[in-house]
C-alpha positions in Angstrom: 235.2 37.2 14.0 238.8 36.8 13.0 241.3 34.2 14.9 243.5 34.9 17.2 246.9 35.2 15.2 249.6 31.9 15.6 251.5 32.6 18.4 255.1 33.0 18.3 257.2 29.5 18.1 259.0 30.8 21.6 255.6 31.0 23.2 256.1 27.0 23.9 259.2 24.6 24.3 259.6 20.9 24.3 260.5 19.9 27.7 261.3 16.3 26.8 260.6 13.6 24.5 260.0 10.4 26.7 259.8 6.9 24.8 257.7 4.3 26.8 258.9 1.4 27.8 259.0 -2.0 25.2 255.9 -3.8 26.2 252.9 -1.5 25.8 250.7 -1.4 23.0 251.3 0.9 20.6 249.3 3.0 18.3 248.0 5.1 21.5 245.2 7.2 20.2 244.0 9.1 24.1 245.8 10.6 27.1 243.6 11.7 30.4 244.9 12.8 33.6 243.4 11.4 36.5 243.5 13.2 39.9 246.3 11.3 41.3 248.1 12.3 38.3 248.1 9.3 36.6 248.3 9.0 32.4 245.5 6.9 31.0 246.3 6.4 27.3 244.3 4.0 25.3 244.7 2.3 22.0 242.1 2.2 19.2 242.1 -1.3 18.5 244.0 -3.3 21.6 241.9 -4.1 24.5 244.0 -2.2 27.1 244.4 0.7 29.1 247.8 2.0 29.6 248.6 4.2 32.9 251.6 6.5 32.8 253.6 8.7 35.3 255.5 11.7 34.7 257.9 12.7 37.6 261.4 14.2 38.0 263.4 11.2 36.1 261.1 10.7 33.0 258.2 8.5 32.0 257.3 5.3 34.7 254.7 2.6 34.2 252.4 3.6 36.8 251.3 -0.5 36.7 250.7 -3.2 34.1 248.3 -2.6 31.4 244.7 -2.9 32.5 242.6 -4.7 30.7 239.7 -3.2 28.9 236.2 -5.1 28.5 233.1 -4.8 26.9 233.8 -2.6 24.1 231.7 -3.1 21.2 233.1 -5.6 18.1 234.3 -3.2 15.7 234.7 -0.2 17.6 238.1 1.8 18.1 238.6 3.8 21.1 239.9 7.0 19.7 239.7 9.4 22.9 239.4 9.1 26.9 238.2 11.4 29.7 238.8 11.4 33.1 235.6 11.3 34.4 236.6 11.1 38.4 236.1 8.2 41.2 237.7 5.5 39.1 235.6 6.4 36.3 236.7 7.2 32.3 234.7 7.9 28.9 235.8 6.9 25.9 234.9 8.1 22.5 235.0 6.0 19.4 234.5 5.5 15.9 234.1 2.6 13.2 235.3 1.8 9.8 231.8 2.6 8.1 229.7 5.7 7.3 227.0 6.0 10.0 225.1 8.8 11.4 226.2 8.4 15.0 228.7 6.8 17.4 229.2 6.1 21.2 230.6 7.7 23.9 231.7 4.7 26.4 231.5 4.8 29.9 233.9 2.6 32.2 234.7 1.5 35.7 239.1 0.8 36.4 240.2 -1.4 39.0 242.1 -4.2 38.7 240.1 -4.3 35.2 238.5 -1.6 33.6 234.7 -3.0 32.1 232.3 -0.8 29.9 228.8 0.3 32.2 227.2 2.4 30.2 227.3 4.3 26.9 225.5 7.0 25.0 225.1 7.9 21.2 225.8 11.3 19.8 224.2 11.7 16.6 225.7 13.6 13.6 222.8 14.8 12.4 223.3 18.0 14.7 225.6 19.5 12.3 224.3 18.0 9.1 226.7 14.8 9.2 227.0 11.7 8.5 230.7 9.9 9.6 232.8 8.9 7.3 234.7 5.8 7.5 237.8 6.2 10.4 236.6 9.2 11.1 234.9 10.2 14.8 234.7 11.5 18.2 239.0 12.2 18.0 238.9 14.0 21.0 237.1 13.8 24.6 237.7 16.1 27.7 235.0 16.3 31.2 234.6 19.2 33.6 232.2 21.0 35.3 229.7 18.4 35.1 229.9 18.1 31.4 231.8 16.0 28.8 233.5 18.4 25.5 233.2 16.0 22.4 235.4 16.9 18.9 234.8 15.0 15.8 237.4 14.4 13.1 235.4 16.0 10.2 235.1 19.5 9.0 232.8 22.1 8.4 232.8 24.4 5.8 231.4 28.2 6.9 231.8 31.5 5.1 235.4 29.9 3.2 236.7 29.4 7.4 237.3 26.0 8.3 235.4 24.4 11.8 236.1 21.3 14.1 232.5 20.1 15.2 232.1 20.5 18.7 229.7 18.5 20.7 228.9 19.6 25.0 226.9 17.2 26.8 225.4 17.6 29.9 225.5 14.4 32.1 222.8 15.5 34.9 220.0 16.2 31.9 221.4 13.5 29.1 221.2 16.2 26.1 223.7 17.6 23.7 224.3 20.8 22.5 226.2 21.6 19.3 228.9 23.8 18.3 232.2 24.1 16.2 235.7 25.6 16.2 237.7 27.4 14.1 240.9 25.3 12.8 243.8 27.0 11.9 245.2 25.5 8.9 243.9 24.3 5.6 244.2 20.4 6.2 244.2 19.6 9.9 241.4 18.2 11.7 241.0 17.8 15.1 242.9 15.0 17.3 242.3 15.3 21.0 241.0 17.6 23.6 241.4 18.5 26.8 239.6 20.8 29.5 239.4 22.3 32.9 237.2 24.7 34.7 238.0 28.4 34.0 235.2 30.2 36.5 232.2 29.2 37.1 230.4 29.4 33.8 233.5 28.6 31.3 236.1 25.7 30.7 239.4 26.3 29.5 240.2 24.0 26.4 243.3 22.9 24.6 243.0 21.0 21.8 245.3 19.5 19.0 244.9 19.8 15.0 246.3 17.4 12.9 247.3 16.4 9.4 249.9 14.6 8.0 253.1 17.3 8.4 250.8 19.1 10.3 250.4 19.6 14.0 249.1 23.3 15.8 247.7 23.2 19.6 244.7 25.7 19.9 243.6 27.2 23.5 239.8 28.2 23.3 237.2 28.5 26.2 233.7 27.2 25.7 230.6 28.0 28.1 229.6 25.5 30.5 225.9 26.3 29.4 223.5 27.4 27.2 224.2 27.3 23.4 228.0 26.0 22.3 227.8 28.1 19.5 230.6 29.2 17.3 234.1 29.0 18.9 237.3 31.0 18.1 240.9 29.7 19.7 242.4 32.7 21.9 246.1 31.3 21.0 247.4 29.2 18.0 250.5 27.7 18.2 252.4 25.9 15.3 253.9 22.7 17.0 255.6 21.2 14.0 259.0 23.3 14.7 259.4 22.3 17.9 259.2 18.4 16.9 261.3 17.4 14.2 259.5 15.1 11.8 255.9 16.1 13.1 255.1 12.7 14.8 251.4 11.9 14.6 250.8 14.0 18.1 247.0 12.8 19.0 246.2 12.6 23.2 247.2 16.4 25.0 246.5 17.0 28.9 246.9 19.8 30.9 250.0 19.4 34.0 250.7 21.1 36.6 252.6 24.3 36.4 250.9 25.1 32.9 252.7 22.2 31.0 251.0 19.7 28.5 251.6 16.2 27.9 250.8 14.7 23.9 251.0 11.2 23.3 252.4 10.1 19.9 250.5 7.2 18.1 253.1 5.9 16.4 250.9 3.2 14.3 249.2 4.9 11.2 248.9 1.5 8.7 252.0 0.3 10.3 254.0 1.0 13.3 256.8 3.0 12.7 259.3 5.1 15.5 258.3 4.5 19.3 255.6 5.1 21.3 256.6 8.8 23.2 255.2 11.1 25.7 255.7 14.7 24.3 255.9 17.3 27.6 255.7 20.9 26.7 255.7 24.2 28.6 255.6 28.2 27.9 258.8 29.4 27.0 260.8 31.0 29.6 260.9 34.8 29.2 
């Protein structure tokens, strides 16, 4: 199967670009939406969860940083999820080759503290991690968490994301992968929402250096993940001049998306921004 040709640059317009305030961490790697419409960005290496609103006049602190415990020594938080009732997942990586890595669990309040965790192994797909390079994006719905890993697979001369679906009620994985769109990006961040009963609707973000495409895809809620194809492809980097390093997207209301820009790759460099984007006006 073929993918779904890039659509047109007018398909999508940058709303704003919204610099957050001096004082939060930078190098934000994951964005989730909570249900009170908060922004939960995290940082791979700083202990800290950030929270974000969007509203009428720009980008507000929602509160102080919170606090983030219990993470694992050596473990970057690359991705979050928005898991519901004051609960989030994080997914992570390390600066070694392993066969494996964690998916975090957490509890926010005034602090947010690690409860739980569980390991997805790379052996699924054939894999072993290399170094910096892991579960880059995380998204939950429908009773299930969406896991893509920053690594590629080769199929028939097409390029695919791995794709990991794991059920929470019955513990297990199931594997898949996604078609990328260009010949160097790799996946950065997820996001997902119900579409039906038996489907969730995903955007996701591919990434290189230069490089930056958003990718719309459905995957089934159950049974096999399988091979994935994205239903739209959308070239972001001539929308954003200088093709910051886009990495955390979440779906808005009224169809828009919000990408956070990690603005520390070996060095901080530019701000820390909120993208917002929405479908062209026809």
């Amino acid at each position: 199967r073929a993918p779904a040709p890039a659509m047109p640059i007018a398909a999508l317009r940058l709303l704003a670009r919204l610099p957050l305030a001096p004082g939060n961490p930078p190098g934000l790697s994951g964005l989730a939406r909570a249900g009170d419409g908060t922004l939960w960005a995290v940082p791979e290496r700083a202990r800290l969860l950030v929270p974000l609103r969007v509203h009428e006049l720009g980008l507000a602190a929602r509160r102080p940083p919170v606090p983030l415990g219990g993470v694992p020594f050596g473990t970057d938080t690359e991705s979050v999820a928005w898991l519901g009732e004051g609960e989030l997942a994080f997914g992570t990586e390390t600066q070694r080759s392993r066969g494996e890595d964690l998916i975090l669990f957490a509890r926010v309040g005034e602090v947010a503290e690690v409860t739980d965790s569980v390991t997805l192994p790379y052996a699924g797909w054939g894999l072993r991690a290399a170094v910096n390079r892991g579960v880059e994006g995380l998204c939950a719905a429908g009773g299930v968490l969406l896991a893509g890993v920053e690594m590629v697979l080769e199929r028939g001369g097409r390029r695919f994301a791995p794709l990991a679906r794991y059920d929470r009620a019955t513990r297990r994985w199931s594997y898949g992968r996604v078609a990328l769109a260009s010949r160097t990006g790799k996946i950065a961040s997820l996001d997902c929402r119900l579409s039906g009963e038996a489907e969730l609707e995903v955007v996701a973000i591919e990434r290189h250096y230069g490089t930056a495409w958003l990718l719309r895809f459905v995957a089934p809620l159950g049974g096999e993940l399988g091979e994935l194809w994205p239903t739209a492809v959308t070239d972001l980097g001539p929308l954003v001049p200088g093709v910051p390093n886009l990495e955390g997207v979440v779906f808005l209301p009224d169809e828009r998306l919000a990408v956070i820009v990690d603005n520390d790759t070996g060095g901080v460099s530019g701000p820390t921004e909120l993208l917002l984007f929405a479908p062209a006006r026809r």
